[in-house]
Each structure stands twice: as structure tokens, then as C-alpha cells.
C-alpha positions in Angstrom: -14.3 -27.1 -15.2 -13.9 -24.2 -13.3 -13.9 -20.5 -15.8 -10.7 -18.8 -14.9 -11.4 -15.4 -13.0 -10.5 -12.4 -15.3 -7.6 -10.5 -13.6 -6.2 -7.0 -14.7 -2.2 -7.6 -14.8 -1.4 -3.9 -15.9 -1.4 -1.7 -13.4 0.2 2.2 -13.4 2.5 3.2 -10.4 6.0 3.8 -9.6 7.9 2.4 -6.6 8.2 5.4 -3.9 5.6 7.1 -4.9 2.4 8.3 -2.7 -0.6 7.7 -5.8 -4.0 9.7 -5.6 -6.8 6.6 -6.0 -9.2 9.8 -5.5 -9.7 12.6 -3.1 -9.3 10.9 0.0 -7.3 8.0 -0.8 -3.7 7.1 -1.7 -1.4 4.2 -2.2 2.5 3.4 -2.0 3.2 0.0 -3.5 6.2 -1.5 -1.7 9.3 -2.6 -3.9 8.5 -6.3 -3.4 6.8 -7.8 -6.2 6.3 -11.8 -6.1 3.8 -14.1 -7.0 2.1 -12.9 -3.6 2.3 -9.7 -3.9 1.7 -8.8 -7.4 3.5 -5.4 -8.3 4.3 -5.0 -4.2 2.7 -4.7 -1.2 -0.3 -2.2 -1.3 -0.3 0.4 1.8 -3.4 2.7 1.5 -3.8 5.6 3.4 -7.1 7.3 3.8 -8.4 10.6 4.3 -6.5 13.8 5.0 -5.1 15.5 8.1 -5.9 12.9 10.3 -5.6 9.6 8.8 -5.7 5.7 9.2 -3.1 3.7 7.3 -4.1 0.0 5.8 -1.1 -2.7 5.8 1.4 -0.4 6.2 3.9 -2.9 4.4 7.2 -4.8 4.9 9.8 -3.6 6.6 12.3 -2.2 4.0 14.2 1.3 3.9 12.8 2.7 0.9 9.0 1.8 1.4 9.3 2.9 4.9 10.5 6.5 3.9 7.9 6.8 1.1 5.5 5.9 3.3 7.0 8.6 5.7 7.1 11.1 2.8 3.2 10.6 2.0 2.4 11.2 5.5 4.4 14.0 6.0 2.0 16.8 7.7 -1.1 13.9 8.7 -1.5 12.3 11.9 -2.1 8.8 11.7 -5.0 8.1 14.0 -5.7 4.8 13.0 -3.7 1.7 11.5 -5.4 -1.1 10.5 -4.3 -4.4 9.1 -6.1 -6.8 7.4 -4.0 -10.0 8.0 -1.3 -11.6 9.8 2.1 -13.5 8.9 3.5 -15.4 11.8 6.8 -16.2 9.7 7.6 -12.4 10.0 
């Protein structure tokens, strides 16, 4: 029998809202919490002034302008993501 994976379910953030993970890195968790998503999507942005943004997130109006609202003043030089869905 397989030993179930220990997984850490609370988790401090509020929707809209750019977090400080430490000096160079920050995360807005999308308002679209599912079994596949957890809380939400997790975009991260990373470093400062110019920066590269990881899963940006789904398309909806209030992740979109807090993700907007975090970046205010940066240029985005790089946006990665990590994986694909061909549904959307």
C-alpha cells in the first residue's frame, strides 16, 4: 500500500492581492479555486524592474487587473508557462 504524501492544505493569501514569497518573488492567486487548482491559480512574478511572469492565469477580470496592479512600474521581459490546456 502506497503512504499517502503529506500535503499542507492551509495556506495564507487573499484573492487580488500581489504576496511577497521573499525579495524577488511574488504571487497573485487567481479567484478559481477547484480540486485542480487548490486555493487558485498561482501566477509568480520574479524579480524587480524588469521581470518574467510564470502562468500568468485564467482569463478573468479581477485576476487580470491584480496581476496588472502588481506589475504596475516593471517590464515584463519574460513570460513563461509551464503547461498547456488545449480545452482553453
Amino acid at each position: 500500500m502506497a503512504a499517502a504524501i503529506p500535503f499542507r492544505r492551509d495556506l495564507e493569501f487573499s484573492y487580488g492581492v500581489s504576496d511577497t514569497l521573499s525579495p524577488l518573488i511574488r504571487r497573485v492567486i487567481a479567484e478559481n479555486p477547484s480540486p485542480f487548482t487548490f486555493h487558485g491559480t498561482g501566477t509568480y512574478i520574479i524579480g524587480r524592474g524588469e521581470v518574467a511572469v510564470i502562468d500568468a492565469g485564467p482569463d478573468l477580470t479581477s485576476h487580470v487587473e491584480a496581476l496588472l496592479k502588481a506589475l504596475e512600474g516593471e517590464t515584463v521581459s519574460h513570460l513563461l508557462v509551464t503547461h498547456t490546456h488545449a480545452d482553453h
